[in-house]
C-alpha positions in Angstrom: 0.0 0.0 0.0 1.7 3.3 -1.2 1.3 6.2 1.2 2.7 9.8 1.2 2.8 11.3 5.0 -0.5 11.9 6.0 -1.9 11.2 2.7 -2.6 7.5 1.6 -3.0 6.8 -2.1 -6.2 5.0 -3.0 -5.6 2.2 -4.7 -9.4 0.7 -4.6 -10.8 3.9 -6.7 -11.9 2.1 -9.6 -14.3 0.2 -7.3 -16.7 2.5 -5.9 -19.8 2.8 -6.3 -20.7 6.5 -8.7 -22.9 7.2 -5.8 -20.1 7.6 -4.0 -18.4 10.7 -5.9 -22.1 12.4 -5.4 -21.6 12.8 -2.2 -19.9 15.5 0.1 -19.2 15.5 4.0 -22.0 17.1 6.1 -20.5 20.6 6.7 -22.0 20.7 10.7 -19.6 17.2 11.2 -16.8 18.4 9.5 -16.6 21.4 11.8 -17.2 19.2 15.3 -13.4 18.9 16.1 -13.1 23.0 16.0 -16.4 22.9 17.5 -15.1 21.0 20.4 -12.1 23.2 21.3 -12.1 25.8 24.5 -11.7 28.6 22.8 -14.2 28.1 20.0 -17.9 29.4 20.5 -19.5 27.6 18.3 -22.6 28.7 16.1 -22.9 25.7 13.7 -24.0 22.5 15.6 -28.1 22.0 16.1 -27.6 20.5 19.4 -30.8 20.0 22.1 -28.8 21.3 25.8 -29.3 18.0 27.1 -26.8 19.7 29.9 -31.0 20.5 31.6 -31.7 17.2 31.4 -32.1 15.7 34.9 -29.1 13.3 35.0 -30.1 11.3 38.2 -33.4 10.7 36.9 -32.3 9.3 33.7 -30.0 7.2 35.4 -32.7 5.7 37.2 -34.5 5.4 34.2 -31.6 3.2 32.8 -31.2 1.3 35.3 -34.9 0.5 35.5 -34.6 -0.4 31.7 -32.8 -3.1 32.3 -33.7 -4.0 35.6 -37.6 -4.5 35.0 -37.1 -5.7 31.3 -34.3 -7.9 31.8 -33.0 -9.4 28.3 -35.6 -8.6 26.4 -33.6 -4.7 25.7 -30.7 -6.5 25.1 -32.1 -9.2 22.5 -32.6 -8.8 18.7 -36.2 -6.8 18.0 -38.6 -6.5 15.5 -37.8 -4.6 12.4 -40.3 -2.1 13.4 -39.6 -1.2 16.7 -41.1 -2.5 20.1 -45.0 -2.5 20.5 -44.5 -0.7 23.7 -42.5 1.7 21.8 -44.8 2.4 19.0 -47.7 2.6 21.9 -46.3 5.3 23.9 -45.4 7.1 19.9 -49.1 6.9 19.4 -49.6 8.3 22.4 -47.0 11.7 22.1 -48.7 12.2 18.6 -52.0 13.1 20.0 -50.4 16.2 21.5 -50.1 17.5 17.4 -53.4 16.1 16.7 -52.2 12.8 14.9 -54.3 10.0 15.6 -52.6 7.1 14.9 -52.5 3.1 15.7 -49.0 1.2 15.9 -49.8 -0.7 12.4 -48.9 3.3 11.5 -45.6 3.9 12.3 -41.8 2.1 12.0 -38.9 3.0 14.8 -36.2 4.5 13.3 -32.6 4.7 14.2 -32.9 8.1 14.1 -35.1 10.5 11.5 -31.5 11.0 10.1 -32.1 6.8 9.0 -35.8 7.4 7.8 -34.5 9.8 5.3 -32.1 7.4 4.0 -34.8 4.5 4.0 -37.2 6.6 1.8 -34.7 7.9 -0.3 -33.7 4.2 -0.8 -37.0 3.1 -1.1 -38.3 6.0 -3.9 -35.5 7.0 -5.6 -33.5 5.7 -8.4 -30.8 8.1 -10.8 -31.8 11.0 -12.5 -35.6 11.1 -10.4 -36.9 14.2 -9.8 -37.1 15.3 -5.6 -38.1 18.5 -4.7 -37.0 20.4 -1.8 -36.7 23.7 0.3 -34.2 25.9 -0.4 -32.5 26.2 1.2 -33.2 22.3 3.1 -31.4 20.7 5.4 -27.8 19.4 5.0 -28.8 16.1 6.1 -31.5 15.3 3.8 -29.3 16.4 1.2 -26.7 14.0 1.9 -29.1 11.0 2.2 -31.1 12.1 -0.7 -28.1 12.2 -3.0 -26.6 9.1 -2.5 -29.5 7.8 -5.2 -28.1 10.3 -7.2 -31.6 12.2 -8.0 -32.0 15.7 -9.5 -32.9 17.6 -6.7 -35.3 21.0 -7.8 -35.2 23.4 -4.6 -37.8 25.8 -4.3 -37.6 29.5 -2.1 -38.7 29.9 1.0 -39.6 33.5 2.5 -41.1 34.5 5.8 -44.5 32.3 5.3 -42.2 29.3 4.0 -42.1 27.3 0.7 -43.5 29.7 -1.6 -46.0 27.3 -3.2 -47.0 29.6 -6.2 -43.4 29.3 -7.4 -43.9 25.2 -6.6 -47.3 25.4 -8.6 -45.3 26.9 -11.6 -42.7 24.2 -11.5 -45.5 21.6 -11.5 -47.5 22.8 -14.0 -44.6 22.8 -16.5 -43.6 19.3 -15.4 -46.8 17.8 -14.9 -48.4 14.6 -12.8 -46.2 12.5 -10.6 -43.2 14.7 -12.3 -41.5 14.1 -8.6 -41.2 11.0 -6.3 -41.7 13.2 -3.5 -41.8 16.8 -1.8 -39.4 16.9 1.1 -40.2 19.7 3.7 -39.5 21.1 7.5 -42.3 23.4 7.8 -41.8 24.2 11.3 -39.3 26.2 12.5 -37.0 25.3 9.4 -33.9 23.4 9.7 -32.0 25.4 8.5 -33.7 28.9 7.8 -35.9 29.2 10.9 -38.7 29.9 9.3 -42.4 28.3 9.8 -44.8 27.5 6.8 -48.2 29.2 7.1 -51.3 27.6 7.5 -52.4 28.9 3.9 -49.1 27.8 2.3 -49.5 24.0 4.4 -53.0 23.9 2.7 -52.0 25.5 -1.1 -49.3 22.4 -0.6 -51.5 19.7 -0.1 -54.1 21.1 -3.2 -50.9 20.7 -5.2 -49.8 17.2 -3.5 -53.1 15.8 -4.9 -53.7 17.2 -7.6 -50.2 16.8 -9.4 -50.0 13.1 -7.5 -46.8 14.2 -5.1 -46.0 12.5 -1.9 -45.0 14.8 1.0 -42.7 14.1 3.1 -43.0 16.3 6.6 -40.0 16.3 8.9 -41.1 17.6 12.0 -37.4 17.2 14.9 -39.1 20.9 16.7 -42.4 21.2 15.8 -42.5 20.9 20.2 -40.0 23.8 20.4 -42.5 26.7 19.7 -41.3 30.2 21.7 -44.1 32.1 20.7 -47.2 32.5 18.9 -50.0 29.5 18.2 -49.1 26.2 16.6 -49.9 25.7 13.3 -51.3 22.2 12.5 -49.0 19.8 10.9 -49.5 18.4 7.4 -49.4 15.1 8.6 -52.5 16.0 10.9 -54.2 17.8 7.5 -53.7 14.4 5.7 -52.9 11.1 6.3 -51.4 10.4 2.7 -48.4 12.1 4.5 -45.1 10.5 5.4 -44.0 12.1 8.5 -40.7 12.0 10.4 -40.5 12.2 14.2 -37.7 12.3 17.2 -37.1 11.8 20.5 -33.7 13.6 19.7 -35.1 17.3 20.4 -37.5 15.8 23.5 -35.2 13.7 24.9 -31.8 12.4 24.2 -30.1 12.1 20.6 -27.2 9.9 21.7 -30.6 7.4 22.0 -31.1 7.8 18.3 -34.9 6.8 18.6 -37.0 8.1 15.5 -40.0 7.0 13.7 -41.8 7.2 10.5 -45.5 7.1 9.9 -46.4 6.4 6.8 -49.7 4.6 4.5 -49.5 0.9 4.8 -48.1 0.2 1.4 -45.2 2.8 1.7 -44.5 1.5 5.3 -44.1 -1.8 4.2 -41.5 -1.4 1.6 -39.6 0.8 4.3 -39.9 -2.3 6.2 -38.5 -4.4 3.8 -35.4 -2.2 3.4 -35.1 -1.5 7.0 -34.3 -5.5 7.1 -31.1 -4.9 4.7 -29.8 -1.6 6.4 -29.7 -3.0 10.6 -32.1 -5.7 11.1 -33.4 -4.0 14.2 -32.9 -0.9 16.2 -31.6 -0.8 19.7 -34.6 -2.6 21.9 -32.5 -1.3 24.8 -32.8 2.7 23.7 -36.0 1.9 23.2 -36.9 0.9 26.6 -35.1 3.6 27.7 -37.0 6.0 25.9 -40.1 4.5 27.3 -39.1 4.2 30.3 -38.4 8.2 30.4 -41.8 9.4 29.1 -43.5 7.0 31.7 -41.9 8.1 34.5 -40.3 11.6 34.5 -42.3 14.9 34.3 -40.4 15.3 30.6 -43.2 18.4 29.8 -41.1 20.4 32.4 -37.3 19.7 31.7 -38.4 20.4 27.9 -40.7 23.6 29.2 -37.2 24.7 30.4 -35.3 23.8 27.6 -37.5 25.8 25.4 -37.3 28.6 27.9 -33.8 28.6 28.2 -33.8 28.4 23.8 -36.0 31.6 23.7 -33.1 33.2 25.5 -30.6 32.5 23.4 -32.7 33.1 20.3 -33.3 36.6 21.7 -30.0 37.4 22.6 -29.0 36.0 19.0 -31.4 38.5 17.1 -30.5 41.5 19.2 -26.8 41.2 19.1 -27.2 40.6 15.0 -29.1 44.1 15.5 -26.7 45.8 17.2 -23.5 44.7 15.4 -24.3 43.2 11.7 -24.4 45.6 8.8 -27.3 47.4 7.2 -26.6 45.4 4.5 -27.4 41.6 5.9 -30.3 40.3 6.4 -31.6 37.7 9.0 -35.0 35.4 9.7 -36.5 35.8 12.9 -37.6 32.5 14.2 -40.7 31.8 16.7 -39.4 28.2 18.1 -36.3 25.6 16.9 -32.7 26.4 16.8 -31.8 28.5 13.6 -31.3 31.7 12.5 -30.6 32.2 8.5 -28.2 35.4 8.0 -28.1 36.6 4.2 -25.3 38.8 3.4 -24.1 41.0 0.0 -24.1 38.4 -2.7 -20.0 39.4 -3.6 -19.2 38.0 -0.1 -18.5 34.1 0.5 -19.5 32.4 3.7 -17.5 29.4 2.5 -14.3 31.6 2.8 -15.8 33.8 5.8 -15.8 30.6 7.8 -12.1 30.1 7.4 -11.2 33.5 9.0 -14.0 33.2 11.5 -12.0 29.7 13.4 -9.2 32.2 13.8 -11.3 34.6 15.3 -12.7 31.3 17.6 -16.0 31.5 16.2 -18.4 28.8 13.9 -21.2 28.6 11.7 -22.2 26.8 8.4 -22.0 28.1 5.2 -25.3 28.5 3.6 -23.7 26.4 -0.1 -24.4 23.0 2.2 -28.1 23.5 2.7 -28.5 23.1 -1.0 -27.5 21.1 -4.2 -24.2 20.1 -4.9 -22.2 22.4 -7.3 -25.9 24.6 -7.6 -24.2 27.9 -6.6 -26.8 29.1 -4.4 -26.3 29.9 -0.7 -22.9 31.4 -1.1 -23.6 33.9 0.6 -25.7 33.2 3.5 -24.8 31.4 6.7 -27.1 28.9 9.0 -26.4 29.8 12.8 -27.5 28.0 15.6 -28.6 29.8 18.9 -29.2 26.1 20.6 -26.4 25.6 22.7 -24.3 28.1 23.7 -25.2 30.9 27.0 -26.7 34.0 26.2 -23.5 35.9 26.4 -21.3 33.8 24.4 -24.1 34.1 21.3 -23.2 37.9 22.3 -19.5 37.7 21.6 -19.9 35.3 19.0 -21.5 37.6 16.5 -19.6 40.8 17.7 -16.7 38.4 16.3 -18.2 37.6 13.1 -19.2 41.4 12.7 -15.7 41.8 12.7 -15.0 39.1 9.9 -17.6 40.6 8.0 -17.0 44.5 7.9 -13.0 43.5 6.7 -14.3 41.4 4.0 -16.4 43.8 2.8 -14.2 46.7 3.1 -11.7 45.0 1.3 -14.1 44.6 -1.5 -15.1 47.7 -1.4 -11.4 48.7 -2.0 
């Protein structure tokens, strides 16, 4: 094996899969080693602050997992997740007004692997998916490992603008997609939250050009202000729709679902088989375990207190120190603010100089297409994680970055 330093020829490349040279790194996990050092503050990462969950609790809550369900957590499981599971799922969906049975719903490692199981399931090369844009970085790297063509459409303060998706659809016609993938609440990764006018414009369109929709839905709990909006899913049942315990709970349990018509659920079944069998049964019983026997509506009451902080600090330091020139959403729940700066400036580059001044975000090029050139210049910022006042410094920093760039363009 020939290797140069650090650099290792590859002497397997004629074997790959072309899939494989579709696909690009998620931007958030290439930045989690700067994330993780002292002096970084970082902006990029959508993580809950699982540092207000009650420790001692869960620890008890572990312990009683295995304790009171002895081997069964630690066994092989059904494909679809635990009855008991899927019972108390059934039962957290009635809080969004989804009525559903467990014959409704599979348990996912994660929403992150129900994206990949659809995509497997739907897509072959060169199909037609339709998207946000910009969508979330995640989607897009699960998506475009079946190598589709991926048509985004704009968002703006009501979300997807559905008269520019009507347009596209009329051109193209019936069933011109396999599906219409959308975070309507609280947007992952523009913050934004799709009317209730737009959510029922989409559905018109869903039928009547024969679309599936595919409704990702990690906050829809993490609303700061304002009156929930009913999901899509709840609107119609002909809707796929991803949920989490990751924003609720814990994401290390990677504990997901997907509720989908029968047909569709049972080809996700089928591939679920070739991708891990089963999930965990033992995060599983944690995670029912936790939602039997904690008060979990008042550690998340906090968390979402505690994220209303932080979002307002976020938007009032962006007041006070980014330029007349930028542009930012101003979200009423999640974790994400979208920043839109002069279209000659480069967040991709911007990013580089901000790690030296100790600060993160992601460039706004990931949260679309491959090699589309949109997004250059905006930026996805999260105000999840870190305390009011380091979201303070934070943007004073990349003020900085920002006014040199653009006085060196400006000569």
């Amino acid at each position: 094996m020939a290797s140069t330093g650090l650099v290792q020829l590859d002497d397997w490349v004629d074997l790959y899969a072309s899939r494989v040279e579709t696909m690009r790194s998620s931007a958030v996990r290439d930045l989690f080693a700067a994330a993780s050092r002292s002096d970084i503050i970082s902006l990029s990462g959508g993580m809950p602050d699982i540092r207000k969950l009650p420790l001692d609790e869960v620890a008890e809550v572990a312990a009683a997992a295995v304790r009171e369900e002895g081997v069964a957590g630690l066994q092989y499981g059904d494909t679809q997740g635990r009855t008991e599971t899927k019972e108390l799922i059934c039962s957290l969906m009635t809080d969004l007004h989804i009525f559903i049975t467990v014959d409704d719903l599979t348990i996912t490692t994660g929403a992150q692997q129900a994206l990949d199981l659809i995509a497997k399931t739907f897509i072959n090369p060169g199909d037609l998916i339709i998207t946000e844009g910009p969508t979330y970085l995640g989607a897009l790297q699960a998506f475009s490992a079946y190598q589709p063509e991926i048509l985004t459409i704009d968002m703006d303060d009501q979300g997807l603008r559905t008269d520019l998706l009507a347009a596209e659809l009329a051109k193209r016609g019936k069933r011109c997609a396999k599906f219409l993938y959308t975070v309507p609440n609280y947007n992952n990764p523009a913050g934004v939250t799709m009317s209730y006018e737009r959510r029922q414009h989409l559905l018109e369109l869903a039928n009547e050009y024969e679309i599936l929709i595919v409704e990702d839905d990690p906050y829809g709990r993490l609303r700061f202000e304002g009156e929930a909006i009913p999901s899509l899913r709840s609107m119609n049942d002909q809707v796929i729709y991803l949920g989490t315990v990751s924003k609720m709970f814990a994401p290390g349990l990677r504990t997901g679902w997907v509720i989908a018509p029968l047909p569709i659920r049972q080809k996700i079944n089928l591939v679920k088989q070739g991708t891990d069998l089963c999930g965990s049964a033992l995060c599983q019983v944690i995670v029912e375990h936790y939602f039997k026997s904690t008060d979990w509506r008042a550690t998340l009451d906090s968390m979402i207190e505690k994220y209303r902080e932080r979002r307002d600090a976020m938007l009032a330091a962006l007041e006070e120190y980014f330029p007349a020139e930028a542009t930012w959403t101003h979200p009423s729940g999640g974790f994400f603010v979208w920043v839109t700066l002069p279209e000659y400036l480069d967040t991709a580059h911007l990013l580089n100089v901000a790690l030296d001044k100790g600060v993160t975000f992601v460039p706004g090029d990931g949260c679309y297409p491959a090699n589309s050139g949109l997004g250059k210049n905006a930026m996805r910022i999260a105000f999840c994680y870190e305390e009011p006042e380091l979201i303070r410094e934070a943007i004073r920093r990349l003020s900085l970055v920002i006014d040199d760039e653009m006085k060196l363009h400006a000569g």
